[in-house]
TIMI-49204 format. One record per atom (N, C-alpha, C, O, CB): x negated, z negated, y. Coordinates in steps of 0.02 Angstrom, whole numbers, plus 50000, padded with zeros to 5 digits. Glycine has a CB too. Layout:
<atoms>
XZY ...
</atoms>
This chain:
<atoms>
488615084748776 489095079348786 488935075548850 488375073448864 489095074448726 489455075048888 489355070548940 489755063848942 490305063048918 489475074148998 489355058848978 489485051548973 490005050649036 489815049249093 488735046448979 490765051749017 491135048149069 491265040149101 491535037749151 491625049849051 490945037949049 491175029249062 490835027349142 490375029849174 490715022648987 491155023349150 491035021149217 491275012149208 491805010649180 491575026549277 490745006049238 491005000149238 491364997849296 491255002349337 490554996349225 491774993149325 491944988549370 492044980549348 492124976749300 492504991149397 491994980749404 492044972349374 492354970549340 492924970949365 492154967649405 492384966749257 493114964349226 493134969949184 493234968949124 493844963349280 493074975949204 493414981249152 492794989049138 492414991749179 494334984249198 492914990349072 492404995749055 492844999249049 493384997349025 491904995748999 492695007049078 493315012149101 492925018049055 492315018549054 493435014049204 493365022449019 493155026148968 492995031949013 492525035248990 493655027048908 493305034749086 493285035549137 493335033149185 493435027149194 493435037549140 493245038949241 493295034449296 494085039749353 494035041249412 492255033849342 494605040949314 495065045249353 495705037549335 495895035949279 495245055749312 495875034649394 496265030649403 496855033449452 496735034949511 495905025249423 497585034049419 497865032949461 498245030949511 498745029949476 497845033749455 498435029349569 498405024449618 499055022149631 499525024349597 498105026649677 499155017949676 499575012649674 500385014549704 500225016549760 499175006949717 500975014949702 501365019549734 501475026749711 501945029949734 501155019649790 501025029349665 501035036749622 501055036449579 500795041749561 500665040949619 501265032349515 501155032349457 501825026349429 502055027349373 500325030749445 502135019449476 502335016549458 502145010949416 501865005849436 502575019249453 502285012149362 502215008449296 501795010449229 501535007949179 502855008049275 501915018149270 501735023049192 502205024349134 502135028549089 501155019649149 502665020349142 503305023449090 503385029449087 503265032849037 503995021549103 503645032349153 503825038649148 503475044149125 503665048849090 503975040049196 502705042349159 502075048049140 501975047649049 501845052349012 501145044949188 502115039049027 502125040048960 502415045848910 502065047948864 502375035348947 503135048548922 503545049848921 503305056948916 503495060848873 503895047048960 502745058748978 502635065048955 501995067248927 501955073148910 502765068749002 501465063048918 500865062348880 500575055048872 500835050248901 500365066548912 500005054648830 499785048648794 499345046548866 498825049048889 499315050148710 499745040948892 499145040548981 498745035748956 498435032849000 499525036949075 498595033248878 498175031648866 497285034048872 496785031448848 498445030948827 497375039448910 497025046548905 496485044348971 495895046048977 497645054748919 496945039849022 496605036949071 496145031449077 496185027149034 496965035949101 495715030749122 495335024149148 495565019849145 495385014649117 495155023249202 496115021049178 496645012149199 497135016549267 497045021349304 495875001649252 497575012349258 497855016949327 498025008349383 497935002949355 498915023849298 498205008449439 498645004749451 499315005149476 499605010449491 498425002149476 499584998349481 500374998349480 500694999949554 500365001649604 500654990649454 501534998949550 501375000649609 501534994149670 501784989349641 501785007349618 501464993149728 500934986849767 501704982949744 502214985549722 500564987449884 501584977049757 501844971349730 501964966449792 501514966749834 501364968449675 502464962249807 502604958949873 502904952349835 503014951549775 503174963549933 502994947349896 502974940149873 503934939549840 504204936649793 502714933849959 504204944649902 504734943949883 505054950449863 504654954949877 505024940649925 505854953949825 506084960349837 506124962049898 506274958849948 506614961649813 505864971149885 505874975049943 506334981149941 506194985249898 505204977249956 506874982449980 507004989049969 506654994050002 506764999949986 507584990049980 506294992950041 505784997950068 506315000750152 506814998350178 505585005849990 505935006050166 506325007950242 506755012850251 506525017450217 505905009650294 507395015150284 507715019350294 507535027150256 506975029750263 507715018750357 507925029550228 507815036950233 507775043450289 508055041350339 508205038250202 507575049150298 507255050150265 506575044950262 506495040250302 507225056150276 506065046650203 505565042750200 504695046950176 504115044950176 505875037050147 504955051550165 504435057450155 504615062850181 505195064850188 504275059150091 503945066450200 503755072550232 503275076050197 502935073450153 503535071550295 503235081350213 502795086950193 502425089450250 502625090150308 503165092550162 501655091250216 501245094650287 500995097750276 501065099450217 500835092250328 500495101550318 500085107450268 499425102850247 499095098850280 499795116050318 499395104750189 498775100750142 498955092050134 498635086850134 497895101550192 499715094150126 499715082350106 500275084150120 500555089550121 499265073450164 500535075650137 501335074350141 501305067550187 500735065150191 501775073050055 501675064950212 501765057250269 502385055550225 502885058650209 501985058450378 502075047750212 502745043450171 502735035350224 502335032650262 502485041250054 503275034350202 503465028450234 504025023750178 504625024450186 503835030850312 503875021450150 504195019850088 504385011750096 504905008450088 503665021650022 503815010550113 503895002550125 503574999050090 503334993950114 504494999750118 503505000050048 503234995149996 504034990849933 504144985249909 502744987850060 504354997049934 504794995549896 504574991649828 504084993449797 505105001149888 505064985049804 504824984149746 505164981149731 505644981349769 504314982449732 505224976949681 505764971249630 505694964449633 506054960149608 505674971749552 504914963749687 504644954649694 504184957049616 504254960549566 505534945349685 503654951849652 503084949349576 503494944149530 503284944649472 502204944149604 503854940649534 504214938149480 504504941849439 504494939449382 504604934649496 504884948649444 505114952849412 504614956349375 504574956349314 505464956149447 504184959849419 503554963949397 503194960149343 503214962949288 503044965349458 502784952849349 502504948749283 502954947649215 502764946749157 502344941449307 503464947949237 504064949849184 503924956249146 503694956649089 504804950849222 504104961449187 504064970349153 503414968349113 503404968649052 503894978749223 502864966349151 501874968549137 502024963849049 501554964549009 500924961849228 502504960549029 502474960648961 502674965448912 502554965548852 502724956348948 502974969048944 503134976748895 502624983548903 502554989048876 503974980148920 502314979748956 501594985248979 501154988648896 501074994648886 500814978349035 500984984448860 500604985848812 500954989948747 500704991348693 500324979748796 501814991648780 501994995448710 501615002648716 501415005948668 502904996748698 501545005048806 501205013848778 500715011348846 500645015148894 501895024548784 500465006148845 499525007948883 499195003448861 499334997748878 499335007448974 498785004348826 498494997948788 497864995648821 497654990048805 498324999548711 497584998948861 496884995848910 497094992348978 497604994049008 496335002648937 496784988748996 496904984649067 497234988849111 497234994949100 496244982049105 497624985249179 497844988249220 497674984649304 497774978849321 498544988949195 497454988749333 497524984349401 497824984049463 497614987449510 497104983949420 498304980049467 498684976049512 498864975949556 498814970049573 498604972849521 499164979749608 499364980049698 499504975349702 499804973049654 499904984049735 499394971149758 499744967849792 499674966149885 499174965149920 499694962749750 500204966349898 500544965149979 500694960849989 501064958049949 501064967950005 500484957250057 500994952550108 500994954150181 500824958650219 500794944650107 501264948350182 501464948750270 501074941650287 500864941650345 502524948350295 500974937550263 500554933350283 500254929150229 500594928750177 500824929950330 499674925850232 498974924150181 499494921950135 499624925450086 498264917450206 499874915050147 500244911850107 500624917150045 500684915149988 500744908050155 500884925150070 501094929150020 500534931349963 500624930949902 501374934950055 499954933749995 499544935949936 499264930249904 499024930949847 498994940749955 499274924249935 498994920249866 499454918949835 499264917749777 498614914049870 499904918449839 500534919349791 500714922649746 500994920849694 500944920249810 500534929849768 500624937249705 500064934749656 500174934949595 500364947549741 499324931949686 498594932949657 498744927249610 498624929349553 497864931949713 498994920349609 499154915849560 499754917949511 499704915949453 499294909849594 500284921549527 500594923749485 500244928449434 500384927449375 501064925949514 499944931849444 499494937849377 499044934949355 498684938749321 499114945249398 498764927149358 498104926949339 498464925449278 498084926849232 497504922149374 498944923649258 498854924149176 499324927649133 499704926949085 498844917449147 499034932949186 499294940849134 498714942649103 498224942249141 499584948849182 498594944549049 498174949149020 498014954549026 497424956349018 498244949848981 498544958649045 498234963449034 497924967349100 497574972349100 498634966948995 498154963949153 497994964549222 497244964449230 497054958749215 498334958949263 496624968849251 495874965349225 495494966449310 494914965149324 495344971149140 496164969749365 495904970149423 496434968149465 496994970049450 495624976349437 496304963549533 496824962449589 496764966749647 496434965049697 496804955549615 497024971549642 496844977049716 497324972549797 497884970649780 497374988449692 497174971349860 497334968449892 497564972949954 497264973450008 496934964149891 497984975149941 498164980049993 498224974150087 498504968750094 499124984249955 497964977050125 497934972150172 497944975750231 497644973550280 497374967650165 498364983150235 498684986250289 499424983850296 499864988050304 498644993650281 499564977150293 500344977050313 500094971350374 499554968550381 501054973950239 500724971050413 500724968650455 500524960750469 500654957750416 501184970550465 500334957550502 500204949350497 500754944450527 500604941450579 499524947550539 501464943250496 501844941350545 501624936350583 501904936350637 502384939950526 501204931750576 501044924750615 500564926250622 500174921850604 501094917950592 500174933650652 499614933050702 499764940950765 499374944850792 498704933450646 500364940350766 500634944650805 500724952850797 500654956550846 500324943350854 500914955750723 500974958350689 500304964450686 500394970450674 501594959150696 499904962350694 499324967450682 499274967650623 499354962750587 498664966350710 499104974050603 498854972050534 498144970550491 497604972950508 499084976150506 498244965850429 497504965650433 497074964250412 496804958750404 497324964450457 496864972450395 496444977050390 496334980450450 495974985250438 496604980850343 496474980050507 496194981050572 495754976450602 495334978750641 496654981750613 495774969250588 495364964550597 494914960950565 495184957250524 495584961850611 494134960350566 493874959750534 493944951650498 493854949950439 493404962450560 494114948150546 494174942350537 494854941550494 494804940550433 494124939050601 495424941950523 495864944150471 495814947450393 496264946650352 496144947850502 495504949350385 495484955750321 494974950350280 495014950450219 495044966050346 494344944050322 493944942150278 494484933550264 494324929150224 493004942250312 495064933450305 495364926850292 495584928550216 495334926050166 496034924450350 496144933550217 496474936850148 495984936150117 496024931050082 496744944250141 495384939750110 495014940150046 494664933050010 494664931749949 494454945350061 494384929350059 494304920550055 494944918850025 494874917349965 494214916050135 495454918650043 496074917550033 496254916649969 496434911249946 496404921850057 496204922249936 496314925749876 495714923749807 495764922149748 496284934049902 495264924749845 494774923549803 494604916149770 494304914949718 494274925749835 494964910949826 495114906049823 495394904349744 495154899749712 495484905449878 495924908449719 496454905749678 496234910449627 496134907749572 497264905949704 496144915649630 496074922849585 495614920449535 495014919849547 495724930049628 495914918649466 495524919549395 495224927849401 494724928549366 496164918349317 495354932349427 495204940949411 494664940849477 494504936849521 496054947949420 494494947749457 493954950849501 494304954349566 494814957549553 493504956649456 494134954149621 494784955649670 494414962649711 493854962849738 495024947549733 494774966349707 494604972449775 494814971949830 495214967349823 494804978849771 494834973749892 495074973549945 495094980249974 494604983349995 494774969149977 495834982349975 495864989450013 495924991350075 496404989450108 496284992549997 495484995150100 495414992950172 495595000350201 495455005750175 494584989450196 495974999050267 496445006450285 496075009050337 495795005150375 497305005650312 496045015650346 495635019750369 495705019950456 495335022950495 495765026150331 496375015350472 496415015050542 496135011250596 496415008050641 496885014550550 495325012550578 495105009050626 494405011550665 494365017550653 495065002850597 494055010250690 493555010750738 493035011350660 492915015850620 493475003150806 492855005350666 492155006750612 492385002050545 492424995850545 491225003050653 492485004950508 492865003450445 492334998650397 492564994750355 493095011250404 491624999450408 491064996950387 491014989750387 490814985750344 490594999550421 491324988850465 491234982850512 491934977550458 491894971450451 491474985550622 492384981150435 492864977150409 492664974750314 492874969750285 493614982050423 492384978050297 491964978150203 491604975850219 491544971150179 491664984050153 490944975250282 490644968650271 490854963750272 490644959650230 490294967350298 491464961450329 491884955450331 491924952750253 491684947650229 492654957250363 492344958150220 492584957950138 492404953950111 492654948450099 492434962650094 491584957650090 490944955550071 490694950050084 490324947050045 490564958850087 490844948050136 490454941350156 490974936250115 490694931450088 490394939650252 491704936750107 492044931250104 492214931350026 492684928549999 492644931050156 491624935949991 491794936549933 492214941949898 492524941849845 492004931749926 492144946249938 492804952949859 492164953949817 491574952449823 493284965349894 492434956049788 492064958849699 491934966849691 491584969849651 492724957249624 492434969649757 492414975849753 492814979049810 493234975149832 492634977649690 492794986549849 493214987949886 493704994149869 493484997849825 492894988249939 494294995749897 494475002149884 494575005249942 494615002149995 495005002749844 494635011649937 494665016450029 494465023050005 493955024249973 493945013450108 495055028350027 495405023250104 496175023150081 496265026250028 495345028350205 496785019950110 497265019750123 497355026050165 496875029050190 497385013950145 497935027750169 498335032850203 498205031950270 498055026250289 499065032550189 498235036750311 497915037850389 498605036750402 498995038450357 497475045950421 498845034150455 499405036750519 499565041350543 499145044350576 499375035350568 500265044150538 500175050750551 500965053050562 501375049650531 499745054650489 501265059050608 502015057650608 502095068050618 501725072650634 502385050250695 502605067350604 503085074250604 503565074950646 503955070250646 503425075350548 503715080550694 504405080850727 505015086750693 504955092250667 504215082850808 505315084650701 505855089950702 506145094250760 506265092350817 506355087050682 506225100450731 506185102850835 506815105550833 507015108350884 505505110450877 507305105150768 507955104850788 508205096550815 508325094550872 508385107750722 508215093650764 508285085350807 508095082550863 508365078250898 508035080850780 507505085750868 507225084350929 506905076250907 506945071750949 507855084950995 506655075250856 506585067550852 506055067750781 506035073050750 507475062650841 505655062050756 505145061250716 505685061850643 506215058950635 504645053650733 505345066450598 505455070150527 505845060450486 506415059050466 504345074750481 505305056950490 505395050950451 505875043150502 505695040150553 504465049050426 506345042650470 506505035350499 506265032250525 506475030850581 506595031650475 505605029050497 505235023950512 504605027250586 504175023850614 504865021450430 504735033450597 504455037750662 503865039250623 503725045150615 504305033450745 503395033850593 502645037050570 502595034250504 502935029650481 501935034650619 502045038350468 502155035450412 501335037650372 500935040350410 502945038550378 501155036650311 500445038250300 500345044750280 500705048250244 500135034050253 499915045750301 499455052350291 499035053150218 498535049750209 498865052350353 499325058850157 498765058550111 498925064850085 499455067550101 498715052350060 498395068450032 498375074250000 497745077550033 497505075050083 499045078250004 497525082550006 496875087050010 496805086350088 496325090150099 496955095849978 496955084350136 497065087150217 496595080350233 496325081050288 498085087550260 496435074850203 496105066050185 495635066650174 495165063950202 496285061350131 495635069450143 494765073050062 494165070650106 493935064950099 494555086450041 493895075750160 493455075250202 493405070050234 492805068650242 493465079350235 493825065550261 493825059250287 493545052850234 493095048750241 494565058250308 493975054050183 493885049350144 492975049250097 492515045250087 494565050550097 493085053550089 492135058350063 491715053450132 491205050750111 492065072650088 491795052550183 491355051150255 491485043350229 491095040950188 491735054350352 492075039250255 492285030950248 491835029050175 491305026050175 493345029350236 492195031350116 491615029650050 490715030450073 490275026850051 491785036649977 490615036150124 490005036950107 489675031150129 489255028150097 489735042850130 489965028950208 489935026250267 489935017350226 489535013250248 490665029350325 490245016250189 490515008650181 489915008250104 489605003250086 491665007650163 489905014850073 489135012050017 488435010150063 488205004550054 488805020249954 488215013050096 487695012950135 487735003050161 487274999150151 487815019850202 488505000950199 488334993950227 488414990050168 487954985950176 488804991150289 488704988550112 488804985550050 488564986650000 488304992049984 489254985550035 488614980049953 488144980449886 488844979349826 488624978749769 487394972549883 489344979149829 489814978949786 490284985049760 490544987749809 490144974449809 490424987149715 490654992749688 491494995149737 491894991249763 490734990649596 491545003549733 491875003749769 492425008749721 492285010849665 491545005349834 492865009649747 493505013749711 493675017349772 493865015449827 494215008949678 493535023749745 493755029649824 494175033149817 494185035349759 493285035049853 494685035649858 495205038049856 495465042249904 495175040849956 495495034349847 495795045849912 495995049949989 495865057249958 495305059449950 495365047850073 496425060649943 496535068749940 496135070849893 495985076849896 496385072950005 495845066849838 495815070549775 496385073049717 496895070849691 495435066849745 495965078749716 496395083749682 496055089449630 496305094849616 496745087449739 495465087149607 495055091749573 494405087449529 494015084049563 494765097149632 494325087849473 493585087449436 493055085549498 492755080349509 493335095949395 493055091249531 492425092149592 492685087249623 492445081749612 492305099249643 493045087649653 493335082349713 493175072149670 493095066949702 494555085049725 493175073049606 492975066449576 492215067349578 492025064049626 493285064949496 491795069749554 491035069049575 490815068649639 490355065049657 490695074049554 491255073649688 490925070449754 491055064549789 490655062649831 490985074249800 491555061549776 491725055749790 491405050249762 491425044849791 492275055349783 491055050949696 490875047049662 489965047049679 489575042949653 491195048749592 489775051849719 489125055949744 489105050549801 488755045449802 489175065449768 489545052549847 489795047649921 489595041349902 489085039149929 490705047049945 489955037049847 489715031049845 490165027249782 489955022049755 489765027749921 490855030749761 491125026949711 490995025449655 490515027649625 491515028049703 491385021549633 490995019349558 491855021649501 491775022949442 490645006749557 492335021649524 492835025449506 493365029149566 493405028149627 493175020849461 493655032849532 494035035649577 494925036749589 495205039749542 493745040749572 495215035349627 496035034449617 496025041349646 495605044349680 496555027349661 496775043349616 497165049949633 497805047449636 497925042849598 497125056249579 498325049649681 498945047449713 499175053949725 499415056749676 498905042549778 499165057349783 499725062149839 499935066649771 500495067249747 499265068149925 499175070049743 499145076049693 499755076849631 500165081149613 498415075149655 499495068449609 500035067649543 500995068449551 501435069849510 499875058849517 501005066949621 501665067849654 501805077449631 502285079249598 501565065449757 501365081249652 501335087949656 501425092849578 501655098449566 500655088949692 501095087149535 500765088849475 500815083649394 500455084849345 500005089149503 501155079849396 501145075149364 500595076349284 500665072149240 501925073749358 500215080749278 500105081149225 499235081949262 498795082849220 500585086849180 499085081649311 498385080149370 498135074949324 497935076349268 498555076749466 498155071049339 497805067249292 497325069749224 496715070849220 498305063549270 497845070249176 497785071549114 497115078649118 496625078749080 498625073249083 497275084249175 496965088549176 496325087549226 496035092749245 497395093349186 496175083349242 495555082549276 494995077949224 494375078249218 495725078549352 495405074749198 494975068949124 494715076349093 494115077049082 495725062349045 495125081049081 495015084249020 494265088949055 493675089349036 495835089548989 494675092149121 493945096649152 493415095549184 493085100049209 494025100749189 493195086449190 492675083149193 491925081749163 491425078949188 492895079949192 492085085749081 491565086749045 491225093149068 490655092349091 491735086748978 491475099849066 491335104049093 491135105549145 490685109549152 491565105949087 491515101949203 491355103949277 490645097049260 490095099549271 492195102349357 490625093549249 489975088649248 489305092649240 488855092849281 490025083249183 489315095449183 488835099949144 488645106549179 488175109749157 489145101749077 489065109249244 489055113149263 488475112649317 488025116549335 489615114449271 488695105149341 488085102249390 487665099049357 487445094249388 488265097549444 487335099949281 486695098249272 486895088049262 486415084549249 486145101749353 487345085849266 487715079449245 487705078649159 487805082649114 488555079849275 487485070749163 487395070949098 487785063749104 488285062749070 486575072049064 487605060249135 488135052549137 488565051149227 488295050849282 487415043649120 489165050749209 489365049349283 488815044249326 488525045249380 490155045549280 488805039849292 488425033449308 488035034049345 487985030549395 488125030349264 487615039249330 487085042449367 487125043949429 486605042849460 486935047449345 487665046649465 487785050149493 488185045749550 488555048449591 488015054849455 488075039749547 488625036549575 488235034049654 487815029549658 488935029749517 488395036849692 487875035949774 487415040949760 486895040149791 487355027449791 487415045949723 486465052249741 486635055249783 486305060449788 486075059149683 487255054049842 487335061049899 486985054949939 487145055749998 488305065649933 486585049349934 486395047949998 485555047649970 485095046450009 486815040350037 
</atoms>
């Protein structure tokens, strides 16, 4: 028998296969086709101060080994969403944790006071690759200083334990999770989707509307395996890794790198039943490597 449980802050995870924010929705639908009670926790999908319809079509692409989306951050507003998260507990009965987006500080402490008195919410993930309108639209998670205002920010108001997701487009990604860290997260996630664009060579013009859009699926894997390894080594707070998993294996090495759970996104798009089948071939592939508790295992590639 092997020991899948894995802790984070706030929440004891029966596993550690989460899936991620923008791939899963709500979980209604996945309900629909198995008990996703079966999971860690998944999260929702990112959450904004106000409704979004997200950006022009087209809005996805296909590549070899992944896909480029540009979606926007479509959503209904967190007033709507804290609404739905009361019907959350008819088919997921364990905690869930939380996207949320802005465009400037004033938005995310706004989403972060609206959920603190949800229940069943037991993590605030802080997505902080959107743009900064009132600091000249960088975004930020490109700036260290920026990325540690949000998380101060947030942490400020946040009854919950807060992550901070930090996007892979930058110089030294290290340099931005210590920022984190210093201003208080509880935890980090990484990576976000790379930048990345498609042409059309009949159009003569970029595949997606929006010209570029993020980069994710198995083609990430290796990148993301390096940023986790790279960001356990400068920090002492638990991390959630993510980027082009798609396999049992692909969850231990990531979790080897440095995580303490692990999100899956591009795959479940491909596979909707990924999930369900990586929980299940985690005992086995564990045992295969001589694994007896994930726990264990969590940072031994360094």
């Amino acid at each position: 028998m092997v020991d899948l449980s894995v802790t984070l802050p706030g929440m004891e995870l029966d596993n550690p296969v989460i899936p991620a924010s923008g791939c899963f929705g709500y979980g209604r639908e996945f309900a629909d086709l198995y008990d996703i009670n079966i999971l860690g926790s998944f999260v929702f999908k990112g959450t904004t101060k106000e409704p979004r319809f997200g950006n022009p079509t087209p809005r996805i692409a296909e590549t070899p080994s992944g896909m480029l989306n540009a979606v926007g951050l479509q959503n209904p507003g967190i007033d709507v969403v804290v609404k739905q998260l009361a019907y959350l507990n008819r088919y997921f009965r364990k905690k869930v944790i939380a996207n949320i987006s802005g465009f400037s500080i004033d938005e995310f402490v706004y989403c972060a006071e609206k959920l603190n008195d949800v229940e069943q919410v037991g993590i605030i993930e802080v997505n902080i690759s959107c743009p900064n309108v009132h600091g000249g639209g960088i975004a930020f998670g490109t700036d260290a200083k920026s990325a540690a205002q949000v998380t101060k920010a947030v942490k400020a108001v946040a009854k919950k334990p807060v992550f901070i997701k930090l996007s892979p487009n930058v110089t030294d990604i290290t340099e931005i999770a210590k920022a984190c860290e210093d201003a208080g997260a509880d935890g980090l996630s990484l990576i976000n989707t790379l930048l990345g664009m498609r042409i059309d060579l009949k159009k003569r013009k970029p595949l997606l509307a929006n010209k570029t859009g993020g980069l994710s699926g198995p083609a990430v894997f290796p990148v993301a395996v390096r940023m986790v390894y790279q960001v356990y080594e400068a920090v002492k707070i638990p991390i959630m890794g993510m980027g082009g998993v798609s396999s049992a294996k692909d969850v231990l090495e990531m979790m080897m790198a440095g995580a303490s759970a692990v999100q899956i996104g591009a795959a479940g798009l491909k596979n909707p039943y990924i999930f369900k089948e990586i929980i299940q071939s985690l005992p086995e592939t564990a045992e295969k490597y001589g694994i007896k508790r994930l726990k264990d295992i969590i940072g031994a590639g360094h």
